[in-house]
C-alpha positions in Angstrom: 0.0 0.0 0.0 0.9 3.8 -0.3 4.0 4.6 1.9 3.9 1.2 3.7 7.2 0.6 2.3 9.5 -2.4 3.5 11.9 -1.3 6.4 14.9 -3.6 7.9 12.7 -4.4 10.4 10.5 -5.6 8.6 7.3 -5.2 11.4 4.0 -2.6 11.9 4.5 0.2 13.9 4.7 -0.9 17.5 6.2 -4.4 16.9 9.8 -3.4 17.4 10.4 -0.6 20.4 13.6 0.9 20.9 13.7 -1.5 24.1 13.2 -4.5 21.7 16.2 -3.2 19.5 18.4 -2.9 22.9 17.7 -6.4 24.1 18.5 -7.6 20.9 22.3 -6.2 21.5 22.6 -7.4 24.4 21.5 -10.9 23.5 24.3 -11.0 20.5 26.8 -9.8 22.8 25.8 -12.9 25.1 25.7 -15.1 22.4 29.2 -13.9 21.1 27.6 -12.6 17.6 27.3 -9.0 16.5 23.8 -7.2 14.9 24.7 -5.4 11.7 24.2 -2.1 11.4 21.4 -2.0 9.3 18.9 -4.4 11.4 19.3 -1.5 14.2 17.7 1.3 12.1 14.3 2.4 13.8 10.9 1.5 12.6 9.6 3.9 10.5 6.2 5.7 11.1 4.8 7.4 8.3 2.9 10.6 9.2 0.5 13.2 7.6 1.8 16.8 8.2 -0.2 19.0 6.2 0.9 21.7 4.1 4.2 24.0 4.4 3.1 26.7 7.3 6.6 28.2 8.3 8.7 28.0 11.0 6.1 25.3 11.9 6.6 23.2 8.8 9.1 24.5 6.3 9.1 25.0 2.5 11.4 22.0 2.4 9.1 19.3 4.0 11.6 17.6 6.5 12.4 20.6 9.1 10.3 23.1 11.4 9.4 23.7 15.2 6.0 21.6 14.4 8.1 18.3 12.6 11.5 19.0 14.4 9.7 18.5 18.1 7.6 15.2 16.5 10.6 14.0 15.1 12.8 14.0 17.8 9.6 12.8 20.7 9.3 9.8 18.0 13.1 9.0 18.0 13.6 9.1 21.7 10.4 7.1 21.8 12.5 4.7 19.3 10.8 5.5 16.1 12.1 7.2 12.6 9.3 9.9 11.5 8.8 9.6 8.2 6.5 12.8 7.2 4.2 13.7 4.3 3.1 17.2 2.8 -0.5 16.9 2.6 -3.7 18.6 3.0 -5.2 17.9 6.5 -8.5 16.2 5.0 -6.3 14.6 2.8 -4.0 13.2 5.6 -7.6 12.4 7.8 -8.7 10.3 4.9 -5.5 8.2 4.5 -4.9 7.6 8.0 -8.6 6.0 8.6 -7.7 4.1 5.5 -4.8 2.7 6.8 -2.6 4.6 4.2 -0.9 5.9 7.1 0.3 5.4 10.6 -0.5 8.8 12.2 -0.9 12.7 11.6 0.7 15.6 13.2 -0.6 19.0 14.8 -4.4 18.0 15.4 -6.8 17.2 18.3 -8.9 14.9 19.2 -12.1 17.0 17.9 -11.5 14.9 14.6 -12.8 11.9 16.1 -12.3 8.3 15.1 -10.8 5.1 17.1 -7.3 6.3 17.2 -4.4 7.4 19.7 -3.8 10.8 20.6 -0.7 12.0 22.4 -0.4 14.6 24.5 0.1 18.0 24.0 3.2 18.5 22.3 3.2 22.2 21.0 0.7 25.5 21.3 -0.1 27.4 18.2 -1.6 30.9 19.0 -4.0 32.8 16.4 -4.5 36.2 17.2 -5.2 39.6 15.4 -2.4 42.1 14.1 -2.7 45.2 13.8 -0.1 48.3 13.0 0.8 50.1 16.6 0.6 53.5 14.7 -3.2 53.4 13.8 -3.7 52.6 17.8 -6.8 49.8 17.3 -8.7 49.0 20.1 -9.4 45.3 19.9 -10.9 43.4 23.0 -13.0 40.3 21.9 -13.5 39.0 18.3 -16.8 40.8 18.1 -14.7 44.0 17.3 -13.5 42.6 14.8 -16.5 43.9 13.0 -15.6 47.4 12.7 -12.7 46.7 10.6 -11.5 45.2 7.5 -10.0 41.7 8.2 -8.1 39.5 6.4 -7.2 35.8 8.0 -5.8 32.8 6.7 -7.8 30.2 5.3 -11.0 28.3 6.7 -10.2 30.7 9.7 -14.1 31.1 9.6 -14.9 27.2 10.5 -11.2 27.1 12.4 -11.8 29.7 15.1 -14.9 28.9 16.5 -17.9 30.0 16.0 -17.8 33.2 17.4 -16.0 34.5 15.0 -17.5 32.4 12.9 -20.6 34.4 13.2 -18.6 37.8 13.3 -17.6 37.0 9.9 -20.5 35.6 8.1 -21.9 39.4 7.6 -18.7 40.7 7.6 -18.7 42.8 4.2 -15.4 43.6 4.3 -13.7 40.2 5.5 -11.3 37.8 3.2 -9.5 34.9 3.8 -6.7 34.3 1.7 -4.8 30.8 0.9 -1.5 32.2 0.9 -0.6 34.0 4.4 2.7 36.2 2.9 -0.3 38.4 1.5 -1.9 38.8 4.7 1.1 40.6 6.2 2.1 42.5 2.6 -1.9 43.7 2.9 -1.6 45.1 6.2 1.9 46.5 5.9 0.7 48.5 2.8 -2.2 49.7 4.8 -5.0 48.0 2.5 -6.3 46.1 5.5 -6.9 47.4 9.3 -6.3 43.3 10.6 -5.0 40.4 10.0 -5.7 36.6 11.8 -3.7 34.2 12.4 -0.9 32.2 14.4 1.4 34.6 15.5 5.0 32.9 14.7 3.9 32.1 11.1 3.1 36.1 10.8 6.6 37.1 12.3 8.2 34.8 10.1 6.9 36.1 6.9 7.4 39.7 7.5 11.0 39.1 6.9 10.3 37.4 3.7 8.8 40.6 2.2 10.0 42.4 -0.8 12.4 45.6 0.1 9.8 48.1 -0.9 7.3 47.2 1.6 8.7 48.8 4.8 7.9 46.1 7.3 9.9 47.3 10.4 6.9 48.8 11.5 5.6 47.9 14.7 2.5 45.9 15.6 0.0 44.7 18.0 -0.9 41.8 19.2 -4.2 41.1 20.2 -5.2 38.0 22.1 -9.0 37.4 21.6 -8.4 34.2 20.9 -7.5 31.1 23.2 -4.2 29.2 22.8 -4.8 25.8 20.3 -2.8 23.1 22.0 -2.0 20.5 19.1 -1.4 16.8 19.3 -0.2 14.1 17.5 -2.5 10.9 16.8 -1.3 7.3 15.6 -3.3 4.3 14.5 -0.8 2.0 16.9 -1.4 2.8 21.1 2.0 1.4 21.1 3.6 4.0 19.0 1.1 7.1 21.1 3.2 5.7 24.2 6.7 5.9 22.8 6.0 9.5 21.6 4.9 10.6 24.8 7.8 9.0 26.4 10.4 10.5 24.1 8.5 13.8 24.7 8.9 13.9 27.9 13.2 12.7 27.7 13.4 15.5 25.4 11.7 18.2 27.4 14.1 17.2 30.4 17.1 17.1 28.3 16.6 20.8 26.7 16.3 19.3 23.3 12.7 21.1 23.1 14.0 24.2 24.4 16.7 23.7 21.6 14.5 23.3 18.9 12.2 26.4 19.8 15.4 28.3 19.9 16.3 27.7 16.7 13.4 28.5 15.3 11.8 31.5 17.1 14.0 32.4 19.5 13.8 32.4 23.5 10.3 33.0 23.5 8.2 29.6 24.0 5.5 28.9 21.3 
């Protein structure tokens, strides 16, 4: 089937743990034989992890705060992430067909007989504004008096508050590609834009020269924090991730990550 390529080990997800691979060394060294090399690589897990939303998931696919902290949880956990770039319904559908082993950055509102992990990163929407025009923003239903531009399916993403807000909003857009959201508002064509608050900093250096984006912002936070977790069609594999998670959050390996992509400031 798709992506259930063979591995050296040969086994589903789960079969082989990292403790499994560890006995196995120690009984050769008993026995007086060796294991080669390439019967000790780790199962591979294949995983759904949508589209490229920088620093989460980069333009290249195989980096990003989002994959970086999933990769490493999984390898601690004794498992080899293998991720996919593909749409989140896209992802849903393979995994309940058995086209793949689990999918990244999601919760458990999508249902279905699966295991979720715990809570391994925080994304944080919120509205931007420019400091200089001085916006008073409290709750989402102010949001109304100005022109808004978020990212897209914000409207059945944030709740349906703003949901609501925005379904007689004349002048509200949502717009697939998120550079445009920050070029719009540093051009002073929109009064807000809404969405996660990293990916916005990060593409405000990726603007052309002639759009002056040192300008300050605001953030406003009217809406709550959307903890993300990882779900695998194996408990066995849900187990080892959590476990690696929490090796690597007491070995600073998490705090490394987030540093290299955003800084000290925790996502």
């Amino acid at each position: 089937m798709l992506f259930r390529h063979a591995t050296q080990l040969r086994a589903r997800p789960g079969k082989w743990s990292l403790l499994a691979i560890l006995l196995a060394i120690a009984c050769s060294g008993a026995l007086g034989g060796t294991v080669p090399a390439q019967e000790l690589i780790l199962q591979e897990v294949h995983v759904g992890m949508g589209l490229p939303k920088p620093p989460y998931i980069m333009e290249s696919g195989a980096a990003g705060l989002d994959y970086d902290i999933a990769r490493q949880a999984l390898a601690a956990g004794g498992y080899k992430l293998v991720g996919h770039s593909l749409p989140q319904t896209r992802a849903l559908a393979m995994l309940r067909a058995g086209r793949l082993d689990g999918m990244l950055s999601t919760t458990e509102g999508i249902g279905g007989r699966d295991y979720f992990t715990d809570t391994y990163i925080v994304y944080q929407n919120v509205a931007t504004t420019l400091t200089s025009r001085d916006l008073k923003l409290r709750k989402i239903e102010d949001l109304s008096k100005y022109s808004v531009a978020a990212f897209q399916n914000a409207s059945m993403v944030l709740g349906e508050r703003f949901g609501l807000v925005v379904s007689g909003h004349a002048d509200y857009r949502e717009l697939p590609s998120q550079i445009t959201q920050n070029k719009l508002l540093f051009m002073g064509r929109v009064d807000v834009v809404v969405g996660d608050r990293l990916i916005f900093n990060y593409f405000s250096d990726k603007l052309e020269p002639q759009i002056d984006a040192t300008q300050a912002v605001t953030y406003h936070w009217i809406f709550p924090e959307s903890p993300r977790k990882a779900v695998f069609r194996d408990a066995r594999v849900r187990d080892a991730f959590n476990a690696g998670l929490k090796i690597i959050r007491g070995n600073g390996a998490y705090d490394s990550i987030v540093k290299q992509y955003v800084g000290a400031a925790r996502p």
